[in-house]
Biopython code that builds the backbone (N, CA, C, O; Angstrom):
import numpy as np
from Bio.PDB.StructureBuilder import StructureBuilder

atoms = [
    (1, "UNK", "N", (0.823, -1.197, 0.000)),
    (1, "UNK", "CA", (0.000, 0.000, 0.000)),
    (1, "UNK", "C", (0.864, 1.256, 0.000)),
    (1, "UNK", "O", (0.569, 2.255, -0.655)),
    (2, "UNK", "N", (1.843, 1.163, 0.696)),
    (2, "UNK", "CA", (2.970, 2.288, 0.614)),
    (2, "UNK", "C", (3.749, 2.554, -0.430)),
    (2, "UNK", "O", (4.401, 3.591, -0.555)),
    (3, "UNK", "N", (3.711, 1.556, -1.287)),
    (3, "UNK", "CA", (4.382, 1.370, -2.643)),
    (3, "UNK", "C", (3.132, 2.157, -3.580)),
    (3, "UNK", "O", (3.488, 2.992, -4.412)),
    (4, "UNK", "N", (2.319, 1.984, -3.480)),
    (4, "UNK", "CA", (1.578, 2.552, -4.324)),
    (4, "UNK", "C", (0.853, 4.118, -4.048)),
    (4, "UNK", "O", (0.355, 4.875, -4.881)),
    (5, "UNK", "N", (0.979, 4.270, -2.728)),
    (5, "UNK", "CA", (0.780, 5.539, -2.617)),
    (5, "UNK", "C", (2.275, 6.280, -3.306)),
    (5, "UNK", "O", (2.152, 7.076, -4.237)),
    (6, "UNK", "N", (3.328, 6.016, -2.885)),
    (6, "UNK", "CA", (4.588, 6.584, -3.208)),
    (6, "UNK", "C", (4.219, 6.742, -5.094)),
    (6, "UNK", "O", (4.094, 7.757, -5.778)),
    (7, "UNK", "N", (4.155, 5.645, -5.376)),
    (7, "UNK", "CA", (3.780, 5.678, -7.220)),
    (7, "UNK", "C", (3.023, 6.709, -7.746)),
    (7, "UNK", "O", (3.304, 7.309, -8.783)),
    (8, "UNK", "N", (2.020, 6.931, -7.007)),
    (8, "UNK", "CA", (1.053, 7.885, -7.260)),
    (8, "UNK", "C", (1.416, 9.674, -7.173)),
    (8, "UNK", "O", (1.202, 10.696, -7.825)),
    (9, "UNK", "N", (1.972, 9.318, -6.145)),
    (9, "UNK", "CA", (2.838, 10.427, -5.878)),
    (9, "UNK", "C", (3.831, 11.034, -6.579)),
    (9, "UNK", "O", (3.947, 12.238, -6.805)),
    (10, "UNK", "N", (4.738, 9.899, -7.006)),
    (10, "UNK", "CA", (5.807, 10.208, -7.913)),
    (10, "UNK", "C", (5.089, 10.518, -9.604)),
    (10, "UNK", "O", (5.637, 10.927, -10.628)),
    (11, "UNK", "N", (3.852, 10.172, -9.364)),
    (11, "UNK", "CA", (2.909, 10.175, -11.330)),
    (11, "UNK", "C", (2.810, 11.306, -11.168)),
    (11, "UNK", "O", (3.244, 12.047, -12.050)),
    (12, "UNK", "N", (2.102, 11.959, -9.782)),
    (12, "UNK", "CA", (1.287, 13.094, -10.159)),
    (12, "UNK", "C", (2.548, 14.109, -9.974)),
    (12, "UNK", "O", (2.229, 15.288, -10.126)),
    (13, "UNK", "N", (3.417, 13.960, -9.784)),
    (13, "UNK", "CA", (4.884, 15.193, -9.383)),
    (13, "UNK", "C", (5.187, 15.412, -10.837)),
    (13, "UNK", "O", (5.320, 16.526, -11.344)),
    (14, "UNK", "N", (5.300, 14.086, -11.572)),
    (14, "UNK", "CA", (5.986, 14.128, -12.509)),
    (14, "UNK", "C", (5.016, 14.866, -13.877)),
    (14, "UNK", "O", (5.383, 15.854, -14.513)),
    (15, "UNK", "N", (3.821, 14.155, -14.087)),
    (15, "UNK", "CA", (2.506, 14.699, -14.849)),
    (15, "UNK", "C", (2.777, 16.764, -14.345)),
    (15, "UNK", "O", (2.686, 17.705, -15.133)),
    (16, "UNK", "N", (3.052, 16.826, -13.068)),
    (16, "UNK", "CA", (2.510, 18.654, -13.106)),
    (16, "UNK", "C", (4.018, 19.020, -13.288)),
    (16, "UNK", "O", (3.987, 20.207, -13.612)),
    (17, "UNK", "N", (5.238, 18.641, -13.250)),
    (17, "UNK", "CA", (6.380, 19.065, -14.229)),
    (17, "UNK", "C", (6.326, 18.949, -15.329)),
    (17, "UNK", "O", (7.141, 19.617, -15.965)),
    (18, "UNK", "N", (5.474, 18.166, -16.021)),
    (18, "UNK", "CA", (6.153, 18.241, -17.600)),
    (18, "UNK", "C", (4.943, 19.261, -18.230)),
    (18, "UNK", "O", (5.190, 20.084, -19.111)),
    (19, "UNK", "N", (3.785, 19.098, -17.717)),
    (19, "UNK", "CA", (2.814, 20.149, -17.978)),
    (19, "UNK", "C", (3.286, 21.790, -17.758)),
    (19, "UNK", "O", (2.744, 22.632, -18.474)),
    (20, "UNK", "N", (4.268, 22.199, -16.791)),
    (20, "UNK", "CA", (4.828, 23.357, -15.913)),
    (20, "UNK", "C", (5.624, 23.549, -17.340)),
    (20, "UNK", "O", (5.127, 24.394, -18.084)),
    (21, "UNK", "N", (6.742, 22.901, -17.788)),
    (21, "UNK", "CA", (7.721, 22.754, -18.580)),
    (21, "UNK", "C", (7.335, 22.355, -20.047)),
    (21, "UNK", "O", (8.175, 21.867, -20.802)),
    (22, "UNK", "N", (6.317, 22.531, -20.344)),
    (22, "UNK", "CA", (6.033, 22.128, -21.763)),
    (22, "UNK", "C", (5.592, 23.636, -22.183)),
    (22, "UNK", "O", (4.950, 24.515, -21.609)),
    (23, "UNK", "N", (6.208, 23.536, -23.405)),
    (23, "UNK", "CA", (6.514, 24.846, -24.626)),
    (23, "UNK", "C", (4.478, 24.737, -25.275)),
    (23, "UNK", "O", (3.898, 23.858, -25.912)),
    (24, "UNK", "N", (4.001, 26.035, -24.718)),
    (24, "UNK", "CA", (2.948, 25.861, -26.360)),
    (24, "UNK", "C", (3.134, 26.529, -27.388)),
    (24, "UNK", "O", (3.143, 27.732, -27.649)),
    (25, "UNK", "N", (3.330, 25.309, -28.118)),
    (25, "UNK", "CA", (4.188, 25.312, -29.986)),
    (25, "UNK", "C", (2.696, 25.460, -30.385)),
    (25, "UNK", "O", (2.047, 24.414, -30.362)),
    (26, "UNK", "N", (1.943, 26.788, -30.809)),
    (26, "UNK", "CA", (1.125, 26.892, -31.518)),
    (26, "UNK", "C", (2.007, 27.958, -32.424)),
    (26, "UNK", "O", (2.385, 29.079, -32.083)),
    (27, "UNK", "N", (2.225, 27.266, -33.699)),
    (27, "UNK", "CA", (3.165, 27.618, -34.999)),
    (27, "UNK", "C", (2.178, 29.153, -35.587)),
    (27, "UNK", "O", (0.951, 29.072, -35.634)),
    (28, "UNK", "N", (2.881, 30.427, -35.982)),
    (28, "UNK", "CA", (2.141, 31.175, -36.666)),
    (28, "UNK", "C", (1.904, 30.520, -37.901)),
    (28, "UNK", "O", (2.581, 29.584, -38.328)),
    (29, "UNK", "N", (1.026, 30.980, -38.406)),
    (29, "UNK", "CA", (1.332, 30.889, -39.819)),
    (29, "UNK", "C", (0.607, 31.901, -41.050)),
    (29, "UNK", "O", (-0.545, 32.271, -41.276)),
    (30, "UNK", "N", (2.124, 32.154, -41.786)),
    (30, "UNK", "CA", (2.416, 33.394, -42.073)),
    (30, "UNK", "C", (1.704, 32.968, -43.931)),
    (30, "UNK", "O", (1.855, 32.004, -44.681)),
    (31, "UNK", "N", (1.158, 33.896, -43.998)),
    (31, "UNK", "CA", (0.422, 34.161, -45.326)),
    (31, "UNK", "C", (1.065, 34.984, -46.439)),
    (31, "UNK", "O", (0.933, 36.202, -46.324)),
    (32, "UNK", "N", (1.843, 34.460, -47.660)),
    (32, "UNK", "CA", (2.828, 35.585, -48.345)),
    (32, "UNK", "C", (2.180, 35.261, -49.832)),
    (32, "UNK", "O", (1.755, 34.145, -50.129)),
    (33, "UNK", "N", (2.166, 36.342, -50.679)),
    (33, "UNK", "CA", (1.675, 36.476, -52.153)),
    (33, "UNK", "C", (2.874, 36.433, -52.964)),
    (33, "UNK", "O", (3.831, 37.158, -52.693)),
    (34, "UNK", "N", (2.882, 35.815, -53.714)),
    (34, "UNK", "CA", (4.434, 36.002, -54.887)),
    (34, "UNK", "C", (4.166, 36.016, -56.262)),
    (34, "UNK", "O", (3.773, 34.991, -56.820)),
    (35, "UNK", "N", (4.359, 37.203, -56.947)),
    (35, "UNK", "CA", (4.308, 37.577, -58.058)),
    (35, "UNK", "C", (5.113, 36.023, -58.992)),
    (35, "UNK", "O", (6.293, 35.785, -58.737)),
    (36, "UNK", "N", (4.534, 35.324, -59.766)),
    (36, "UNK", "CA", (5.477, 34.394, -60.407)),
    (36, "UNK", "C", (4.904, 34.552, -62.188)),
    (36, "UNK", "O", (4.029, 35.171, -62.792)),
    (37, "UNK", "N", (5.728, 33.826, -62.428)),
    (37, "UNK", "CA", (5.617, 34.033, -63.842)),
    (37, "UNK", "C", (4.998, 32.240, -64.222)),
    (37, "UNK", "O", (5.688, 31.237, -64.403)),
    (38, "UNK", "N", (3.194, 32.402, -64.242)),
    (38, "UNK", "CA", (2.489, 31.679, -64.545)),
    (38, "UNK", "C", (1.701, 31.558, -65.282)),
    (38, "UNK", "O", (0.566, 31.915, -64.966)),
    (39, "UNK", "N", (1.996, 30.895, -66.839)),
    (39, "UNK", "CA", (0.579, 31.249, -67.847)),
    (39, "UNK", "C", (-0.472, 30.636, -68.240)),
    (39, "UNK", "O", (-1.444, 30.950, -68.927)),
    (40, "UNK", "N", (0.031, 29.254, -67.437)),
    (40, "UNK", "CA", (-1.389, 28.361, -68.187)),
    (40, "UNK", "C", (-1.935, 27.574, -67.056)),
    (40, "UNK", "O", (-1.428, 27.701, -65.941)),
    (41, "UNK", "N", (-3.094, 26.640, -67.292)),
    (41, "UNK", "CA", (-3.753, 25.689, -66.409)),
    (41, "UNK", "C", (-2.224, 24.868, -66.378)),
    (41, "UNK", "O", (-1.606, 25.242, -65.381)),
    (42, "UNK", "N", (-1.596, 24.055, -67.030)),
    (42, "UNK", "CA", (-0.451, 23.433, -66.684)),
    (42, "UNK", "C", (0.625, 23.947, -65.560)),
    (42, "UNK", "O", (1.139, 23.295, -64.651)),
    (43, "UNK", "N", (0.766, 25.049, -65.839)),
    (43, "UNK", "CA", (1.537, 25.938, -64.755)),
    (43, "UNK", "C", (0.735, 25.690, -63.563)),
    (43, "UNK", "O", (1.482, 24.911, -62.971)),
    (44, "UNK", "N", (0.035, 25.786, -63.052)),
    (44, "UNK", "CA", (-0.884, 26.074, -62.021)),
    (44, "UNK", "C", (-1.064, 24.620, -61.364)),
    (44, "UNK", "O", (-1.216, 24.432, -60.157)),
    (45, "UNK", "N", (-1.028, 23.774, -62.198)),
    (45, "UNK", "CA", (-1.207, 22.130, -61.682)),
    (45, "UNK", "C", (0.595, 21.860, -60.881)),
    (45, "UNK", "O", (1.004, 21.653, -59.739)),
    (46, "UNK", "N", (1.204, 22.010, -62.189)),
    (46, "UNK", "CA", (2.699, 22.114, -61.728)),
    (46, "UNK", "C", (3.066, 22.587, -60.057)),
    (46, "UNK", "O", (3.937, 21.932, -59.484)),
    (47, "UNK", "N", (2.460, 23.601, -59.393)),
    (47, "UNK", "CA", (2.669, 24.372, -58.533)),
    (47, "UNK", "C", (1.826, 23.418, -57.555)),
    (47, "UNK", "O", (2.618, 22.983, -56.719)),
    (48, "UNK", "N", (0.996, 23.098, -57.408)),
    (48, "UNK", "CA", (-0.684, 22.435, -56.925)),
    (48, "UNK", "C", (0.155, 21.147, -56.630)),
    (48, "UNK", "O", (0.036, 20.752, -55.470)),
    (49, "UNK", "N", (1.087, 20.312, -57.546)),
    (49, "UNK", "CA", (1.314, 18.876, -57.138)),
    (49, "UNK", "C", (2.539, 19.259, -56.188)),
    (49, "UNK", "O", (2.645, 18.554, -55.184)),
    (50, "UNK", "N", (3.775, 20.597, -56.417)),
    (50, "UNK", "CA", (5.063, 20.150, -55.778)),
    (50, "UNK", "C", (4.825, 21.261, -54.331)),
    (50, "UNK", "O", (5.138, 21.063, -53.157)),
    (51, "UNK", "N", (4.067, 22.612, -55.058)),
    (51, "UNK", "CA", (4.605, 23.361, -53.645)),
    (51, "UNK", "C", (3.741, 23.104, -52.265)),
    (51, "UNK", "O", (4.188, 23.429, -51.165)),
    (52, "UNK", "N", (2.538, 22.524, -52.437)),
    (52, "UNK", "CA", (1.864, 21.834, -50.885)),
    (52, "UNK", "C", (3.068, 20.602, -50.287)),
    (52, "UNK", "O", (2.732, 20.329, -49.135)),
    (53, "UNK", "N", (3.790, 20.138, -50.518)),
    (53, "UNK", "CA", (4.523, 19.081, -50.090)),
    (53, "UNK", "C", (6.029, 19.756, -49.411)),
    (53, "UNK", "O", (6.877, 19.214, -48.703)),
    (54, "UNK", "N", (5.943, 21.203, -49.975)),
    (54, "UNK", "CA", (6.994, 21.624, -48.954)),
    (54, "UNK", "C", (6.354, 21.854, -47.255)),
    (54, "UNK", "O", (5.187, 21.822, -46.863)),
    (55, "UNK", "N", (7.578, 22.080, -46.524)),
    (55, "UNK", "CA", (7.872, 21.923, -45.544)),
    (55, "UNK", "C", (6.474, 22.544, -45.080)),
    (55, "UNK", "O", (5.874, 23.126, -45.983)),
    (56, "UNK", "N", (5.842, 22.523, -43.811)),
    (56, "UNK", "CA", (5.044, 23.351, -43.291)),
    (56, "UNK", "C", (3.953, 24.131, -43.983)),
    (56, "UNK", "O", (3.083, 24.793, -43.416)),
    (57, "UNK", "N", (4.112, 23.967, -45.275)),
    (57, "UNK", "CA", (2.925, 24.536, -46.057)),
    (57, "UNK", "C", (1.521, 24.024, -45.827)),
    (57, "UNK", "O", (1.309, 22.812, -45.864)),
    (58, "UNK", "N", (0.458, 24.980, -45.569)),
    (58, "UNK", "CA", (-0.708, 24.391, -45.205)),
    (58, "UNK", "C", (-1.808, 24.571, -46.450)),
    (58, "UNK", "O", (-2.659, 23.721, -46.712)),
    (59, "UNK", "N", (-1.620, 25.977, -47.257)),
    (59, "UNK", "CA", (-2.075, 25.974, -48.407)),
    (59, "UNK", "C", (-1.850, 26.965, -49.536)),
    (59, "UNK", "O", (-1.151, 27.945, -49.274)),
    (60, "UNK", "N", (-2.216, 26.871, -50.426)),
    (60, "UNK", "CA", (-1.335, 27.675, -51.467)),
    (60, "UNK", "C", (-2.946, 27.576, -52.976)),
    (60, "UNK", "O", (-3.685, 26.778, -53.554)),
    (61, "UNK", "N", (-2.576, 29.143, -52.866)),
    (61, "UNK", "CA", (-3.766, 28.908, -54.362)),
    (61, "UNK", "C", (-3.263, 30.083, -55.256)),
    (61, "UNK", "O", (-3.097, 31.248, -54.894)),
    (62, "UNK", "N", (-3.056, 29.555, -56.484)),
    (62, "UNK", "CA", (-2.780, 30.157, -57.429)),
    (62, "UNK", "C", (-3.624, 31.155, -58.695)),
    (62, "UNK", "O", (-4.234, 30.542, -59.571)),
    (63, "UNK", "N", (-3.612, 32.179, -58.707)),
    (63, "UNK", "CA", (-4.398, 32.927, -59.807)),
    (63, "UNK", "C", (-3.563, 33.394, -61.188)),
    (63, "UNK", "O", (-2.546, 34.085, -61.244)),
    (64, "UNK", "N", (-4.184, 32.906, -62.070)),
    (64, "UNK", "CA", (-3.846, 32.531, -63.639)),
    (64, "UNK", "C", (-3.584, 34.071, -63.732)),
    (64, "UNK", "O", (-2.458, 34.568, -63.735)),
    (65, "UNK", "N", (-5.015, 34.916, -63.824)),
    (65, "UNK", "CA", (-4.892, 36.081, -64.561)),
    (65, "UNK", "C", (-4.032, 37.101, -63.514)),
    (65, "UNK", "O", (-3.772, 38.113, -64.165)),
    (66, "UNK", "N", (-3.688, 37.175, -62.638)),
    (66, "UNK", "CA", (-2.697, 38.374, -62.159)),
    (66, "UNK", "C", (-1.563, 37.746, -62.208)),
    (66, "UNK", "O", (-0.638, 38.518, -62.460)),
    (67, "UNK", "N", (-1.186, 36.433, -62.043)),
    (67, "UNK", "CA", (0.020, 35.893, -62.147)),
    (67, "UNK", "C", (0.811, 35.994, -60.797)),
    (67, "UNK", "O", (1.923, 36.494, -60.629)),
    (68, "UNK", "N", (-0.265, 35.227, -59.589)),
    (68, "UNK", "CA", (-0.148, 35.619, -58.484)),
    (68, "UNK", "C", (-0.076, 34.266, -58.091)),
    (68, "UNK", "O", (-0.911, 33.539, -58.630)),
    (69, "UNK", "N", (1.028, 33.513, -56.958)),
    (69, "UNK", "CA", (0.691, 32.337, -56.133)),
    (69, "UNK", "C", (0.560, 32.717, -54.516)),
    (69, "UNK", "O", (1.627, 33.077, -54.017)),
    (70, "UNK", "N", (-0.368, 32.695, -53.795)),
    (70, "UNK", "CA", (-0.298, 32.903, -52.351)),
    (70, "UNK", "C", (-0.340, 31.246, -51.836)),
    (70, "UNK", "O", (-1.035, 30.318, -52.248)),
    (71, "UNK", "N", (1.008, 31.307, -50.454)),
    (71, "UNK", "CA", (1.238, 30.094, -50.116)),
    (71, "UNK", "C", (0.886, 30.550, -48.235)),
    (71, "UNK", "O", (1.204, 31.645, -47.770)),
    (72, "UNK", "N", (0.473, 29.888, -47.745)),
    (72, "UNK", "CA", (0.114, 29.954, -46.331)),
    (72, "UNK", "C", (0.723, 28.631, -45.776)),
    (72, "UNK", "O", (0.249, 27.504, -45.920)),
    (73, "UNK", "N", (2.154, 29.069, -44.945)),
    (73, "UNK", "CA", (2.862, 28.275, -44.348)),
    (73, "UNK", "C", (3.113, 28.396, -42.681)),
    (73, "UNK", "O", (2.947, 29.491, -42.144)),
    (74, "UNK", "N", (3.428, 27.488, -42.071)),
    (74, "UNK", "CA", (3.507, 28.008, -40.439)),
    (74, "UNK", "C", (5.295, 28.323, -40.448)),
    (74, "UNK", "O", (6.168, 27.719, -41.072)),
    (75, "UNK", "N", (5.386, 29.193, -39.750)),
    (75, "UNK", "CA", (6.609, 30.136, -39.872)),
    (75, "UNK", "C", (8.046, 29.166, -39.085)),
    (75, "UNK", "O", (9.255, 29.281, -39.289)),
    (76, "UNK", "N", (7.213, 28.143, -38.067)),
    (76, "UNK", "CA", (8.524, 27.468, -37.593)),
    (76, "UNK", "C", (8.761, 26.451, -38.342)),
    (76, "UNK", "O", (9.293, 25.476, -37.812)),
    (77, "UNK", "N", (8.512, 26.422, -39.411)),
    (77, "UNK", "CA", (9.004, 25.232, -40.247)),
    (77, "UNK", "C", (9.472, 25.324, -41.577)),
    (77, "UNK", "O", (9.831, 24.407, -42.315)),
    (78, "UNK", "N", (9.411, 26.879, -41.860)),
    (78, "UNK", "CA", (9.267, 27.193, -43.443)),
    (78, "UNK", "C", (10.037, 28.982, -43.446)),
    (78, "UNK", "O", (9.972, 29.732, -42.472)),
    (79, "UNK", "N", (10.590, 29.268, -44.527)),
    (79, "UNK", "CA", (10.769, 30.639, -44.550)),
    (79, "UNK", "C", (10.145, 31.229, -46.081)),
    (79, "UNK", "O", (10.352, 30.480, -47.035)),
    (80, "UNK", "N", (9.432, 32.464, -46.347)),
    (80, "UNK", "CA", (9.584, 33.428, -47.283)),
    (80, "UNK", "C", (10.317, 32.777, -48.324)),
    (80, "UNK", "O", (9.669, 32.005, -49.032)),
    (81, "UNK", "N", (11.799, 32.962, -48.615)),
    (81, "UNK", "CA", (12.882, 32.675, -48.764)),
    (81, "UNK", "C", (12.704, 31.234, -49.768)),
    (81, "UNK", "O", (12.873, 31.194, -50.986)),
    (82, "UNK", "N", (12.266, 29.950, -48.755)),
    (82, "UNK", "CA", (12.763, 28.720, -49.178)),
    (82, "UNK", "C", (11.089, 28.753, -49.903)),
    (82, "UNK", "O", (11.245, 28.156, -50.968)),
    (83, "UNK", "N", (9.899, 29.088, -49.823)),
    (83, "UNK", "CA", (8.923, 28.729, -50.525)),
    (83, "UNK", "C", (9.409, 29.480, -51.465)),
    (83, "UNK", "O", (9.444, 28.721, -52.434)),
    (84, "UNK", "N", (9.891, 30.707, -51.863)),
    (84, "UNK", "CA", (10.001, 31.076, -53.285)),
    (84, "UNK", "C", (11.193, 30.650, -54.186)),
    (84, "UNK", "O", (11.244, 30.880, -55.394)),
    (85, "UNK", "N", (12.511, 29.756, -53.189)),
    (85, "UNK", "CA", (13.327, 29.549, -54.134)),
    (85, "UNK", "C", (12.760, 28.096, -54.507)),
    (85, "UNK", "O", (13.411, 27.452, -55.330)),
    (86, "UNK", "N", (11.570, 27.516, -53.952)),
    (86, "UNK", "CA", (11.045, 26.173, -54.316)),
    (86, "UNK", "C", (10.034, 26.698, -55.561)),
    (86, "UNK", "O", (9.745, 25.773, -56.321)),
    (87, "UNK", "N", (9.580, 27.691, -55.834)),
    (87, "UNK", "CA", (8.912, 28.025, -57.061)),
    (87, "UNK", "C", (9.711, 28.463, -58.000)),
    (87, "UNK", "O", (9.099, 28.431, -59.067)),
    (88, "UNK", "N", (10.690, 28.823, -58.118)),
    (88, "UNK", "CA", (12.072, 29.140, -58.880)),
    (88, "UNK", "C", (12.933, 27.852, -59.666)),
    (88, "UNK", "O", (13.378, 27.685, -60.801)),
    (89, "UNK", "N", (12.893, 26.844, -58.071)),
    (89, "UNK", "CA", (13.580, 25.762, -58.897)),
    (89, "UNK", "C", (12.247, 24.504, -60.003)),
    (89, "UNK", "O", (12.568, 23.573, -60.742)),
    (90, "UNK", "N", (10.956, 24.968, -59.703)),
    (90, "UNK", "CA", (10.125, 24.355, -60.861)),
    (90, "UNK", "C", (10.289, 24.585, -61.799)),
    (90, "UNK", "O", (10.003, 23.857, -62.750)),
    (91, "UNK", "N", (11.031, 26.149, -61.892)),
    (91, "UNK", "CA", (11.237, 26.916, -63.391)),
    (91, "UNK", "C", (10.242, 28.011, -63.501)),
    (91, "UNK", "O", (9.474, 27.881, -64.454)),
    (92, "UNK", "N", (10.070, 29.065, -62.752)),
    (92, "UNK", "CA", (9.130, 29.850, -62.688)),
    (92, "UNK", "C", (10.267, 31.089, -62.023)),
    (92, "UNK", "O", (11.262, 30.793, -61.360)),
    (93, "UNK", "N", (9.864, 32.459, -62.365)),
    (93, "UNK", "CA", (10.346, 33.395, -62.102)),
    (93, "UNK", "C", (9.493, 34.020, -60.428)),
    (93, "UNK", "O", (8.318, 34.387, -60.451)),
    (94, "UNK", "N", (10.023, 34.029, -59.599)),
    (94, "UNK", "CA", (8.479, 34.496, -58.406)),
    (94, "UNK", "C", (9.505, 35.548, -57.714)),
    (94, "UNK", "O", (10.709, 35.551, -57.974)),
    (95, "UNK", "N", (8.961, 36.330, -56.916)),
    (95, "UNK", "CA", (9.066, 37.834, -55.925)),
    (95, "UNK", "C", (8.177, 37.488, -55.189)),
    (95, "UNK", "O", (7.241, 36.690, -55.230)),
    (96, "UNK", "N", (8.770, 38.503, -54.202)),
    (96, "UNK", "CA", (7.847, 38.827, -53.036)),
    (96, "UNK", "C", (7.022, 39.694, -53.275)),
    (96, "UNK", "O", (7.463, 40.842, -53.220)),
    (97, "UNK", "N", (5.614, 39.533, -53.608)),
    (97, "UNK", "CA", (4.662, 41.131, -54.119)),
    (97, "UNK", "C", (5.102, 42.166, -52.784)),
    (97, "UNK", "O", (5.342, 42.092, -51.578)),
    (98, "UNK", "N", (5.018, 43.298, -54.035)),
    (98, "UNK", "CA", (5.608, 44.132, -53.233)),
    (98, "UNK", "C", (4.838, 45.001, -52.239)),
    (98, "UNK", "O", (5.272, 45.839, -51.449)),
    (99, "UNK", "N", (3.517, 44.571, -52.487)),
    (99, "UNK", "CA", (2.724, 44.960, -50.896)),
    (99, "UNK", "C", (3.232, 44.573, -49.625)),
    (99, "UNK", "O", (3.492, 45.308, -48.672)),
    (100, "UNK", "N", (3.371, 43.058, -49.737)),
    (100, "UNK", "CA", (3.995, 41.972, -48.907)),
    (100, "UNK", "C", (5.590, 42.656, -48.394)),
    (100, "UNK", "O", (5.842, 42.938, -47.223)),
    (101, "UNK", "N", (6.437, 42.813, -49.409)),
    (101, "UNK", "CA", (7.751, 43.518, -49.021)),
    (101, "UNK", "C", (7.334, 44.632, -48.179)),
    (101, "UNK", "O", (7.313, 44.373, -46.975)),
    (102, "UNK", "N", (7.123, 45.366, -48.395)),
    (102, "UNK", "CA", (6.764, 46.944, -47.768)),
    (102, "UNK", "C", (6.071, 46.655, -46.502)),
    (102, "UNK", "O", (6.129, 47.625, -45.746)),
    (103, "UNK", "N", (5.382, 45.562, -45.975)),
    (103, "UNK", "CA", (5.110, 45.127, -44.802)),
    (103, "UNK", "C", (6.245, 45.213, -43.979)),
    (103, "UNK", "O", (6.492, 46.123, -43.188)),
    (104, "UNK", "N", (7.066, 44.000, -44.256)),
    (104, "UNK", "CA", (8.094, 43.910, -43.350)),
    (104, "UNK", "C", (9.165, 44.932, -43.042)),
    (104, "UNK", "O", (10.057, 44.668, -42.236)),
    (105, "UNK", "N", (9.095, 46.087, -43.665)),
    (105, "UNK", "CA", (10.256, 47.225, -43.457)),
    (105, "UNK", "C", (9.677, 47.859, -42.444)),
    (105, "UNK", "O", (10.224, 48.838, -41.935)),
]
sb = StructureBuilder()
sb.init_structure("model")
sb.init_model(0)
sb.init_chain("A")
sb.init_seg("    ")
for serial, (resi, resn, name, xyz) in enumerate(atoms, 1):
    if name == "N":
        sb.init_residue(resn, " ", resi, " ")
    sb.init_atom(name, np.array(xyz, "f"), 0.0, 1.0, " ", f" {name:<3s}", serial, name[0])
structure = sb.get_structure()
């Protein structure tokens, strides 16, 4: 009986340390527009099969006629940076729209 009170004891010490000591990882996630150089329904599929499979990307939709891809990624897993040099290396020209730039200054 002393063994198991002690057990109990040692569960519940241990259960309200790791609860005390646990990080909440609720990831932002950061919404960016990139001017790319996209002209057809093929282009747009192209983008649709490779850039959801990067890192942390949660979603991404592309518009034909402005020649616009917006990708919505969570920020601890992904940068600006690596989603547009991943639309670059498909073979597509992309920027940061420059609304989006002028934010961050």
């Amino acid at each position: 009986m002393k063994n198991l009170k002690l057990l109990f004891t040692v569960m519940i010490l241990f259960i309200g340390l790791t609860t005390t000591f646990a990080k909440d990882k609720k990831a932002e996630v950061k919404e960016v527009t990139y001017t790319c150089s996209v002209d057809c329904h093929a282009c747009k599929e192209k983008i649709m099969k490779n850039i959801p499979y990067e890192k942390g990307v949660k979603k991404v939709v592309v518009d034909l006629d402005q020649k616009l891809v917006t990708v919505a990624f969570k920020e601890d897993k992904n940068t600006t940076e690596n989603i547009q040099k991943a639309l670059e290396n498909l073979g597509y020209e992309a920027a940061v729209k420059e609304k989006e730039a002028s934010k961050k200054k």
